[in-house]
N, C-alpha and C positions, 0 to 999 in steps of 0.2 A: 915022439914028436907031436904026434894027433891031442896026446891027451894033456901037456902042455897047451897049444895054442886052444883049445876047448875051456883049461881056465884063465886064458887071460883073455877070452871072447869074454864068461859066464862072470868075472872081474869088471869087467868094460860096461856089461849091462847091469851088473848090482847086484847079482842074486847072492853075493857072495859078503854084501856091507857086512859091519858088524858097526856098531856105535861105539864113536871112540869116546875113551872111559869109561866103560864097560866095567873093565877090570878095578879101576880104581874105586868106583860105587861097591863093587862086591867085598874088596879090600874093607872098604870101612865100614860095610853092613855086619864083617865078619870080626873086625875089631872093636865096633860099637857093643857087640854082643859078649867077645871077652872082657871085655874092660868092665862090662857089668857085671858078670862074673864075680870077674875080679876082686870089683868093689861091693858086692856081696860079702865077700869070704872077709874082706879089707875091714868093713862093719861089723860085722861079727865078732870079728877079733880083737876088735877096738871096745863095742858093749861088751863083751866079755873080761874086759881088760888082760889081756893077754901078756903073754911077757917078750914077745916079739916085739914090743914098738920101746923105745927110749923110756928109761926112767927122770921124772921129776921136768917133764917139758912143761916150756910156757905156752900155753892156743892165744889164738885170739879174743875167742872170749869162752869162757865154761871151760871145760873138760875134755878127757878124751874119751866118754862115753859117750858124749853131748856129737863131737865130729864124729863117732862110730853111727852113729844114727842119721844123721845126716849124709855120712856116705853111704850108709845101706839102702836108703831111699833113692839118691842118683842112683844107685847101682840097678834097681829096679826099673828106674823109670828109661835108664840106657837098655837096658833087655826087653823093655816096651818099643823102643824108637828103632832095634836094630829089627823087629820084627816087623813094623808098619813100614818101613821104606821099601820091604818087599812088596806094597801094593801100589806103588810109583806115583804115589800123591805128592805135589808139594808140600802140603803140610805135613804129611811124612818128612819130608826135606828135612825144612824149616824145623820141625821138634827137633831131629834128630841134630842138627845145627847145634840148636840152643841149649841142648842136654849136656853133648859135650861143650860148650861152654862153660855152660855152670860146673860140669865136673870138673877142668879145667881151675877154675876160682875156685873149688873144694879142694881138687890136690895142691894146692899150692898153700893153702891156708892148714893143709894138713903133715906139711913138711917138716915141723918140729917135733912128730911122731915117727915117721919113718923115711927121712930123706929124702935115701935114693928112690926107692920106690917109687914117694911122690911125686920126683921130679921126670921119672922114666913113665909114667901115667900122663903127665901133664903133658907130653912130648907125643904121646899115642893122641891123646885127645887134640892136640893141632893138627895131626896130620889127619883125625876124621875128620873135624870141620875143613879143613882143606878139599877133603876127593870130595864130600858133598857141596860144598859152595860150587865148585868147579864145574865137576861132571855128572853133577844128578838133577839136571834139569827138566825140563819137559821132553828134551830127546828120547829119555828113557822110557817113555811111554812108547815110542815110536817103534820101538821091540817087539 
């Protein structure tokens, strides 16, 4: 019973906050980082022209060596962004925001190579812009 009321005293006075959203900034620092991955392997395999993606699709404009490059470069610059929000700048935010955005308007644009894929990418990449607009604000410094 002592050690009970000892944490809802040590509750009461704070020593015990945690920042809420916490978990959801690490969720997307940790899915910003696969997704670049991801879209590493996803480029590669697309300049390489692979035989994993659809034959004879239409892009929007060029080729699908043209989007394999294109995605391998997001793919970089999201494994740039998942590693800078660990230093709790907003401009860490903010990149990492605008990255998956744009990757976002890449998988989507990159749909007529491999569907599902792109549309289950484009689905990860909402939900990072989500946990960072949300919960990666200045509080997080406050850690």
């Amino acid at each position: 019973m002592a050690t009970q009321s000892a944490r809802v005293s040590a509750a009461s006075t704070g020593e015990y906050d945690e920042v809420r959203g916490i978990g959801w900034v690490m969720f997307a620092v940790w899915m910003l980082g696969l997704a670049g991955v991801w879209n590493l392997i996803d480029g590669i395999l697309a300049i390489s022209r692979s035989h994993v993606y659809t034959a004879n699709a239409n892009y929007v404009f060029s080729d699908l060596r043209t989007w394999g490059w294109i995605i391998t470069v997001i793919g970089g610059l999201q494994l740039l962004a998942a590693f800078a929000i660990f230093t709790g700048s907003q401009l860490a935010r903010w990149f990492g925001i605008v990255i998956a955005g744009i990757s976002a308007i890449g998988q989507l644009a990159f749909v007529p190579a491999f569907p599902f894929w792109a549309l289950m990418m484009f689905s990860v990449d909402i939900i990072i812009i989500y946990a960072l607009a949300v919960y990666a604000g200045p509080r997080l410094r406050e850690v």
